[in-house]
C-alpha positions as CSV (number, residue, x, y, z in Angstrom):
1,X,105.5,129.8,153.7
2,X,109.1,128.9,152.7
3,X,111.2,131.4,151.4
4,X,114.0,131.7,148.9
5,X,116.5,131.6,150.9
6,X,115.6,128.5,152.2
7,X,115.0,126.8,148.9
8,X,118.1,128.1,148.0
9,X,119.8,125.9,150.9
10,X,118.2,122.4,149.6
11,X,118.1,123.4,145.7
12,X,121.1,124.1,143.2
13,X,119.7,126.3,140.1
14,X,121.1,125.3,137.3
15,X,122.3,128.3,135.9
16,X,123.7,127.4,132.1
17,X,120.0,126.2,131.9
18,X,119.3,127.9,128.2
19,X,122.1,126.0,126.8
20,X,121.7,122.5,128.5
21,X,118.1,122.7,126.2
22,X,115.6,123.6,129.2
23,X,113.3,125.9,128.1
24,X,113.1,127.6,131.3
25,X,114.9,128.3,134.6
26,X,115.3,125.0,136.5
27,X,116.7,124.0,139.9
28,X,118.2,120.7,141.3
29,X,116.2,119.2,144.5
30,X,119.4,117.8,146.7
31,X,117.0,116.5,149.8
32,X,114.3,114.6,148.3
33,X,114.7,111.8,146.7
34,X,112.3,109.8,144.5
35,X,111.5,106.1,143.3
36,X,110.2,105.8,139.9
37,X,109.0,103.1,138.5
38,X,110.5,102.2,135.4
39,X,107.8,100.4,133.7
40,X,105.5,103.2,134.4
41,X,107.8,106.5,133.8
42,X,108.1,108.0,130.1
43,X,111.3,109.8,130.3
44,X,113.1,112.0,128.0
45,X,116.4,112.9,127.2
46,X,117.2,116.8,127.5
47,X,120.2,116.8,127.9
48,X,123.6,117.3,130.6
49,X,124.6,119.5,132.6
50,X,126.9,122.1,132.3
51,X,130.9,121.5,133.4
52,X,129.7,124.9,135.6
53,X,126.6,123.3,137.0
54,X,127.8,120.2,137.4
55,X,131.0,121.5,139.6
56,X,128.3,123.3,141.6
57,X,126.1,120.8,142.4
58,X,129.2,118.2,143.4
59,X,130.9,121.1,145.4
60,X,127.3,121.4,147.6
61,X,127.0,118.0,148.0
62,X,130.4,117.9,149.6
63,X,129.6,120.6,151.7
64,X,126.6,119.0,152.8
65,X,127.9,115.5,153.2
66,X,130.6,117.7,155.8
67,X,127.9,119.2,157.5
68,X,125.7,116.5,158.3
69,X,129.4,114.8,159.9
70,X,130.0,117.6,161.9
């Protein structure tokens, strides 16, 4: 069972998500990673991220780039 708390730790929500154009709330995996084929991926522009958002996610990957050197 995971919790919130611990998806909280690995995810960043997007919090501005209304007016970035997602129609609902919407989080940002930071531990997975994935390979897409190119040839075989439709994708669609949305839209950005919010100067908010995007500060967030940057500042947690910084923290997490220091804890993994630590």
């Amino acid at each position: 069972m995971t919790t919130n708390l611990t998806l909280l730790k690995v995810n960043i929500e997007i919090t501005d998500w209304k007016s970035v154009g997602l129609s609902k709330k919407s989080w940002i995996d930071t531990v997975q990673t994935y390979q897409l084929p190119i040839d075989k991926t439709k994708l669609t522009y949305i839209g950005k991220l919010s100067k908010n958002d995007y500060e967030r996610l940057i500042n947690h990957l910084d923290s997490q780039m220091k804890c993994n050197r630590d």
